[in-house]
C-alpha positions in Angstrom: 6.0 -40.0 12.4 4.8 -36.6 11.6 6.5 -34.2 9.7 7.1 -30.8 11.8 6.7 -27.9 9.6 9.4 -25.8 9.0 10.1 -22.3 9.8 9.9 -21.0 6.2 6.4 -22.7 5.7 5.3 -20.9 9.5 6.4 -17.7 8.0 4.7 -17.9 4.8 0.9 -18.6 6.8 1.9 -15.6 9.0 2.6 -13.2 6.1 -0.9 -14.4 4.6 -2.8 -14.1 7.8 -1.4 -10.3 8.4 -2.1 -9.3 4.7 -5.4 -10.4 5.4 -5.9 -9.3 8.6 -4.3 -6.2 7.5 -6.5 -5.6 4.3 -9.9 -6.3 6.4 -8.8 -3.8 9.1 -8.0 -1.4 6.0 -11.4 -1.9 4.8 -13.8 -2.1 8.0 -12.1 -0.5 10.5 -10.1 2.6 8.6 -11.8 4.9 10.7 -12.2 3.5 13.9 -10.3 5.4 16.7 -9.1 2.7 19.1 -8.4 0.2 16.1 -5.9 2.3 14.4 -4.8 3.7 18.1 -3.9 0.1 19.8 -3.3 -2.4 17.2 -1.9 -0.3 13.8 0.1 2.1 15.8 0.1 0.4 18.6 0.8 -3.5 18.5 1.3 -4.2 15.2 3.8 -1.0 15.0 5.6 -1.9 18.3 6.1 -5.9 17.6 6.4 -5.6 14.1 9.3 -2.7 15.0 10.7 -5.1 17.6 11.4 -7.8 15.2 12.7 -5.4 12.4 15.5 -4.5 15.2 16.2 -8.2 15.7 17.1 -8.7 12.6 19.4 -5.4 12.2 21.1 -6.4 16.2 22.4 -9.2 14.1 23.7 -7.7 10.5 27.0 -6.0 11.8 28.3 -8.9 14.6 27.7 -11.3 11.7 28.9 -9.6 8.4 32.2 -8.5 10.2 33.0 -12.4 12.0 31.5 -13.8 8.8 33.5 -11.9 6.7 37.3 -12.1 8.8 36.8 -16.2 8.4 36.0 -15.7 4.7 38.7 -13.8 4.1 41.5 -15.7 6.3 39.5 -18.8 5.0 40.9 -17.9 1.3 44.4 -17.1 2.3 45.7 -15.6 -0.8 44.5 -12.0 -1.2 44.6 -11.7 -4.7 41.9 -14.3 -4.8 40.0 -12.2 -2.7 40.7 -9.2 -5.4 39.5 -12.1 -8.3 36.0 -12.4 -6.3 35.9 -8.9 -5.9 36.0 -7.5 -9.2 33.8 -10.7 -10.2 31.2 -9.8 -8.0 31.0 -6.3 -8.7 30.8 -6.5 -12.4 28.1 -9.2 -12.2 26.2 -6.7 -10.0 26.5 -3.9 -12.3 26.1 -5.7 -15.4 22.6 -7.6 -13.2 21.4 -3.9 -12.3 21.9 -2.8 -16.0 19.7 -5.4 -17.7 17.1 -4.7 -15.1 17.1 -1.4 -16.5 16.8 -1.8 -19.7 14.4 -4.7 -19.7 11.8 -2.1 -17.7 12.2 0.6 -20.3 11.6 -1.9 -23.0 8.2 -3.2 -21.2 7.3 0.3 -20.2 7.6 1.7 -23.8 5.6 -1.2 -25.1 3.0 -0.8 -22.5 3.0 3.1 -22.0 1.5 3.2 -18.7 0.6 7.0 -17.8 -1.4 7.6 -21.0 -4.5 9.3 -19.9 -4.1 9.3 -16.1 -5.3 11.9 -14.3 -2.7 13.2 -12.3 -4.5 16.4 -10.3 -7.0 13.3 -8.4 -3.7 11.7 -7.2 -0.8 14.3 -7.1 1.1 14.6 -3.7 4.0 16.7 -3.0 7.2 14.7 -2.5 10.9 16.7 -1.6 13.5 13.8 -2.4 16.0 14.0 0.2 19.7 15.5 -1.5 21.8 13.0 -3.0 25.3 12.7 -2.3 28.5 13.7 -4.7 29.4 9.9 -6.6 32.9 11.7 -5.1 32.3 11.9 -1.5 30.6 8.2 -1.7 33.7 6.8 -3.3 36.1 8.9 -0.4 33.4 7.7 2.4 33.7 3.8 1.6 37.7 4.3 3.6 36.1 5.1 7.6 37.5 8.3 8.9 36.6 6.1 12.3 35.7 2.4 12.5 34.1 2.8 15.2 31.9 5.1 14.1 31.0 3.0 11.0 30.1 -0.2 13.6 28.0 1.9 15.3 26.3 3.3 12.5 25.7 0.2 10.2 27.3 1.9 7.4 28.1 -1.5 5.7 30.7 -0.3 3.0 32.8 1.2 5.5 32.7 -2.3 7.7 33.2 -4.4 4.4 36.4 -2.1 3.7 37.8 -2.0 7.7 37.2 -5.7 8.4 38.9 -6.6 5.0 41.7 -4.0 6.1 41.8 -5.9 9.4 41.8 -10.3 8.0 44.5 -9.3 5.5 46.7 -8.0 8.4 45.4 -10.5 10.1 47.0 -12.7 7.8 50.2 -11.3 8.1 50.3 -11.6 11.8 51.1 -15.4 11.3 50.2 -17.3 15.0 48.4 -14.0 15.9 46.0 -13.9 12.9 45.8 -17.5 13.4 44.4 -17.4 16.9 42.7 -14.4 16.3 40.4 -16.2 13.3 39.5 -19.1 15.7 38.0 -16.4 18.1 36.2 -15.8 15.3 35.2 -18.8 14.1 33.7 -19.3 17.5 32.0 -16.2 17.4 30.5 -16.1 13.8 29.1 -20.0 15.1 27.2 -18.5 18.2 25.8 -15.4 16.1 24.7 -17.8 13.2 22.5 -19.7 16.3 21.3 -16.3 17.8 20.2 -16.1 13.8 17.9 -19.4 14.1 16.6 -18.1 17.9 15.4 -15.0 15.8 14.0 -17.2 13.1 12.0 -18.8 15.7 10.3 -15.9 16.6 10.2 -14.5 13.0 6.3 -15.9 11.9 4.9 -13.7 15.2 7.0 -10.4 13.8 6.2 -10.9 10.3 2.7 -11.2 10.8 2.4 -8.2 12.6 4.4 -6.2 10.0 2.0 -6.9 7.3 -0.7 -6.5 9.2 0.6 -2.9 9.7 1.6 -2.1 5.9 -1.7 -3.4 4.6 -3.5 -1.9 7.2 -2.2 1.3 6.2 -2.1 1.0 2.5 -4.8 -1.8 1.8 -5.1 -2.6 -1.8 -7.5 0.4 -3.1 -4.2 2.3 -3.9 -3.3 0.2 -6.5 -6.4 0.7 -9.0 -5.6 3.7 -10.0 -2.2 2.9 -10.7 -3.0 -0.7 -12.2 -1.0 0.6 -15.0 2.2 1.5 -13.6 1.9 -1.0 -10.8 1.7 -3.8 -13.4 4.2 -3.1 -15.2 6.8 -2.9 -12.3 5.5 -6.7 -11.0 5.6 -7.8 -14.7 9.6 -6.6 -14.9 10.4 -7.9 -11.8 9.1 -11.3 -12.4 10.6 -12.0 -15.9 13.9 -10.5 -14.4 13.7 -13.2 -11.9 12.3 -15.9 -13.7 14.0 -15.0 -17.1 17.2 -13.3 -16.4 18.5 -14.8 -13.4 17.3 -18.4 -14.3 19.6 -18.1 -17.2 22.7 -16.9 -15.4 21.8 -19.8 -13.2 21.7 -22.1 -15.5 24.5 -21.0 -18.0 27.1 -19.9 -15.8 26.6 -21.6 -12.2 25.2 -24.8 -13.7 22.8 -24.9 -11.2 18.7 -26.0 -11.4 16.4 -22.3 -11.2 13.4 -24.3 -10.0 15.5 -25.9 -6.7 17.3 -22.4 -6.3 13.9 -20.5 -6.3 12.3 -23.3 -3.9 15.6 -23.1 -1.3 15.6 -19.0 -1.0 11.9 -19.2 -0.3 12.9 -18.3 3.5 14.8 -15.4 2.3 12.2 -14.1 0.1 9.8 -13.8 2.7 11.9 -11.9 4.9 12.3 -9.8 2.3 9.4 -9.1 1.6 8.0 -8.8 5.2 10.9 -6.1 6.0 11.7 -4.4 2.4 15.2 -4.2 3.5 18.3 -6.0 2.0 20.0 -4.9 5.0 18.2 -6.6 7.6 17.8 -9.4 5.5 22.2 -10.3 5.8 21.5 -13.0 8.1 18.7 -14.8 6.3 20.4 -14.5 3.1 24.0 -15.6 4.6 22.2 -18.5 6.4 20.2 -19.8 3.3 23.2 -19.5 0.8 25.7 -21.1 3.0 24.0 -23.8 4.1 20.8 -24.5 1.7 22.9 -23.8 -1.5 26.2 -25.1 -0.3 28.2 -21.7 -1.0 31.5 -21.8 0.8 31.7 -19.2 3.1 35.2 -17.9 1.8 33.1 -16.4 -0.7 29.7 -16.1 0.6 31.2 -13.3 3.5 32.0 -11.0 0.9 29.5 -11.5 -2.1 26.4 -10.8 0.3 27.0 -8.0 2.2 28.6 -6.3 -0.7 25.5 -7.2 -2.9 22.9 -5.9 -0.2 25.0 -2.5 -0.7 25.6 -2.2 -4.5 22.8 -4.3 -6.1 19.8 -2.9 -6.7 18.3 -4.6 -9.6 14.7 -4.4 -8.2 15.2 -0.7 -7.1 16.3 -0.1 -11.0 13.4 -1.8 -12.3 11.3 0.6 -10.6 13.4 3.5 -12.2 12.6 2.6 -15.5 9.0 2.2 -15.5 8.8 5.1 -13.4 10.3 7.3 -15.8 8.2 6.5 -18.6 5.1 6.7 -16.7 5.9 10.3 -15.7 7.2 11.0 -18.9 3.6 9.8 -20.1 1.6 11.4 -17.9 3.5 14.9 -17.9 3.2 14.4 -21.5 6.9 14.7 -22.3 8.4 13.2 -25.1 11.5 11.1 -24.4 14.3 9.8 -27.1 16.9 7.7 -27.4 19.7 9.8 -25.9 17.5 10.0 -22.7 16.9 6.5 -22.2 20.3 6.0 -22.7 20.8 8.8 -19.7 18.6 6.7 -17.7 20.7 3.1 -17.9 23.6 5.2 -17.2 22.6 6.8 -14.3 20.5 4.2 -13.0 23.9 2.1 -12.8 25.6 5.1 -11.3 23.3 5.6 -8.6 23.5 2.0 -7.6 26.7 2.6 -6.5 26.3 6.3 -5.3 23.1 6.0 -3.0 24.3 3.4 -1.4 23.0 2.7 2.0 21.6 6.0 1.7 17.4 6.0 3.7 15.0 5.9 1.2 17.5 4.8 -1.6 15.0 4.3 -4.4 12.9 7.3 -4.1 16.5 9.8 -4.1 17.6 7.5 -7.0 14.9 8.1 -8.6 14.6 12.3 -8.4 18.5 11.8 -9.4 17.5 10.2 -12.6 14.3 12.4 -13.2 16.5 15.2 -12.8 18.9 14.6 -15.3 16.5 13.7 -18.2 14.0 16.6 -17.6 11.6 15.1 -15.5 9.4 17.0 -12.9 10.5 15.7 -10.0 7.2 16.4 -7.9 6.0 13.5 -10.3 7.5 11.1 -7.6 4.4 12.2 -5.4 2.0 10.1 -7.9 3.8 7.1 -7.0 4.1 7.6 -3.2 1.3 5.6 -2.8 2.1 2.2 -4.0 5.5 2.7 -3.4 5.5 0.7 -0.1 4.1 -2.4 -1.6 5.9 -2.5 -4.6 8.9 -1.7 -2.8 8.5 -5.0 -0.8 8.4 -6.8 -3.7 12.3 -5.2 -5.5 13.7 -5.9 -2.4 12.8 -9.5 -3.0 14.8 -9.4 -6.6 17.9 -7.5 -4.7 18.1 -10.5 -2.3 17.8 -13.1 -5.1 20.3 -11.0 -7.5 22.5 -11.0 -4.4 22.0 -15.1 -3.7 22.4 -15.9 -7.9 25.8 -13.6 -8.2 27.6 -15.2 -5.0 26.3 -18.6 -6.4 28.2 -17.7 -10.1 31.0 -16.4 -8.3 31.2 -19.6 -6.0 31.1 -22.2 -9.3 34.0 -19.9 -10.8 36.3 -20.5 -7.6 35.3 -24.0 -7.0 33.5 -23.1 -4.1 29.8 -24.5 -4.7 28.9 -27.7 -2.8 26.5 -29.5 -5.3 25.4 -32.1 -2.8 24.3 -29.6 -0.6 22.7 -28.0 -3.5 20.6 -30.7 -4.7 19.7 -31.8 -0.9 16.7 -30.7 -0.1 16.4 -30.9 3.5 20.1 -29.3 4.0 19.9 -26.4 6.3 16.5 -26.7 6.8 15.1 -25.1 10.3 12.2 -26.7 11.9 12.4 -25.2 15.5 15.2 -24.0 18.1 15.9 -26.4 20.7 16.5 -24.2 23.9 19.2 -25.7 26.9 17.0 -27.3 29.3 14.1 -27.5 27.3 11.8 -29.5 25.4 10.6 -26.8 23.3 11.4 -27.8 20.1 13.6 -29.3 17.3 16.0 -27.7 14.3 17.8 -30.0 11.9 21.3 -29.2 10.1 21.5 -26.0 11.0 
């Protein structure tokens, strides 16, 4: 019998065909009218767009069911204050080695030196940060509703937590009210495979777009800088979190890596942790056996707070300004930048363009010209693709530490490598296709 191919493996060919469909339009066709007009602007824009959507429809239905049987799942609230506090720390503590560890290979390497800025100089006006206060007041919704529309995912986490503890205290009420949900959070997490069998057409075209658009001549001049950033991302991925794996969840890197594959490429493909929820739920649930009493709450709060990848950017960034600008740094600055790197993982939050405004926050505060940011406009896109990749696995190896602290880490699910697996959706009344163990 023949092995179908999964969806993960479909996705993965269709992210290589658009990059190189993408990078040969880039190259032959970057001036050709109708080519830019009907497939970059056109198709690839409106598809790629379409699917982007998809994903987002399904981030607030399922963080908020998801999230209501997590929390009525654990039944004792200050366990849920335990995997709080847990999973914030982790995420702080994550996003401050990140930090440091792209200072340390930025200093070493000193990208900057030399570059010649007036060739590659663009202006860039960061968008105004908000007060750390007025974040901190904004997490409570002034109007639920309001946040539900809007996506804001702090003030959902907080309202739906708000709403499963009274839950709770309604007795048969809450009780009845959780199976609804139940029921609920089961059909969204099939409209998440329906998606997913769609998801190899959408990600092709969105990377046919982005390296249609950006192509790979961008990077030579900023070999430097852009090196630097993929080397710190990769040892903080392969280094750091392989040993949190392995020390404190007990758990084998090399089958971790291999299982998120599916949430990697979405990742990638979208450059957004947000729209990446429902992957990210879907793979740690059921390919890593996290319960999802703790899963609900870890995630979204993780695709809000964590920024690891975003921080790593921060760090080489500021040293290849400082280098370029010719600005000496010390100590105290560096120091500065850890500090509000951390910070402004927490105050940005959900904020557009969250790494660029974190960025001109931290540039700011240590003397940094903040038109500086134009230089690395450029390659931003790219590299920006590849953090949000480290956010999502940050996000996946904290709820996986929290889960083997609460007893809540299936290992047979862990080490099974076909569990959750998606091949294909089977439709009602159809023979289009297969899934197995959803």
């Amino acid at each position: 019998m023949i092995k179908k191919t999964s969806i993960s493996s479909k996705i993965l060919i269709a992210m290589a065909l658009g990059l190189l469909s993408g990078s040969v339009i880039n190259v032959f066709f970057n001036d050709v009218t109708w080519v830019q007009s009907y497939l970059v602007d056109g198709l690839f824009y409106v598809i790629g767009a379409a699917f982007i959507n998809a994903l987002k429809m399904l981030v607030v239905p399922l963080v908020t069911f998801s999230l209501i049987c997590g929390v009525c799942g654990i039944g004792d609230i200050s366990i849920l204050d335990r995997i709080g506090v847990k999973a914030f720390v982790l995420y702080i503590l994550t996003t401050g080695v990140a930090i440091v560890l792209a200072l340390l290979i930025a200093i070493i390497v000193a990208p900057g030196r030399g570059f010649e800025r007036a060739a590659t100089a663009s202006s860039f006006t960061p968008t105004p940060a908000p007060p750390l206060t007025d974040v901190l007041i904004n997490i409570v919704p002034s109007n639920p509703v309001n946040a539900f529309a809007e996506g804001n995912m702090l003030q959902i986490i907080f309202f739906v937590i708000v709403f499963a503890i009274a839950m709770l205290m309604c007795g048969n009420i809450g009780r009845e009210l959780n199976q609804l949900a139940e029921k609920l959070n089961e059909v969204i997490m099939k409209v998440v495979t329906l998606v997913m069998d769609v998801a190899p057409v959408g990600v092709f075209f969105l990377m046919a777009k982005t390296f249609s658009e950006q192509g790979f001549g961008l990077i030579v001049p900023m070999i430097g800088y852009f090196s630097c950033v993929i080397a710190a991302l990769l040892l903080h991925t392969f280094g750091t979190f392989s040993l949190l794996l392995i020390f404190f969840a007990k758990l084998n890197p090399l089958i971790f890596i291999k299982k998120m594959r599916s949430v990697h490429i979405f990742a990638f493909s979208t450059a957004s942790s947000n729209a990446t929820i429902p992957i990210t739920l879907q793979a740690v649930e059921q390919r890593l056996g996290v319960n999802n009493a703790t899963a609900a709450f870890t995630i979204p709060l993780g695709a809000t707070v964590n920024m690891d990848g975003t921080a790593i950017m921060q760090g080489v960034a500021t040293v290849f300004i400082a280098n370029v600008y010719a600005i000496n740094l010390g100590l105290a600055d560096y120091v500065t930048v850890v500090g509000m790197s951390i910070l402004a993982s927490i105050g940005t939050a959900g904020v557009p363009g969250v790494g660029l405004i974190m960025l001109a926050m931290v540039f700011n505060q240590v003397g940094l010209p903040v038109e500086g940011i134009g230089l690395i406009l450029g390659v931003d896109r790219l590299l920006d693709m590849l953090r949000t990749v480290v956010n999502v696995t940050g996000d996946a190896v904290v709820t996986c530490i929290v889960a083997r602290s609460e007893n809540e880490l299936d290992d047979s699910i862990f080490n099974d490598p076909e569990a959750g697996v998606i091949n294909d959706v089977e439709l009602p009344h159809t023979h289009v296709a297969k899934h197995s163990r959803l």
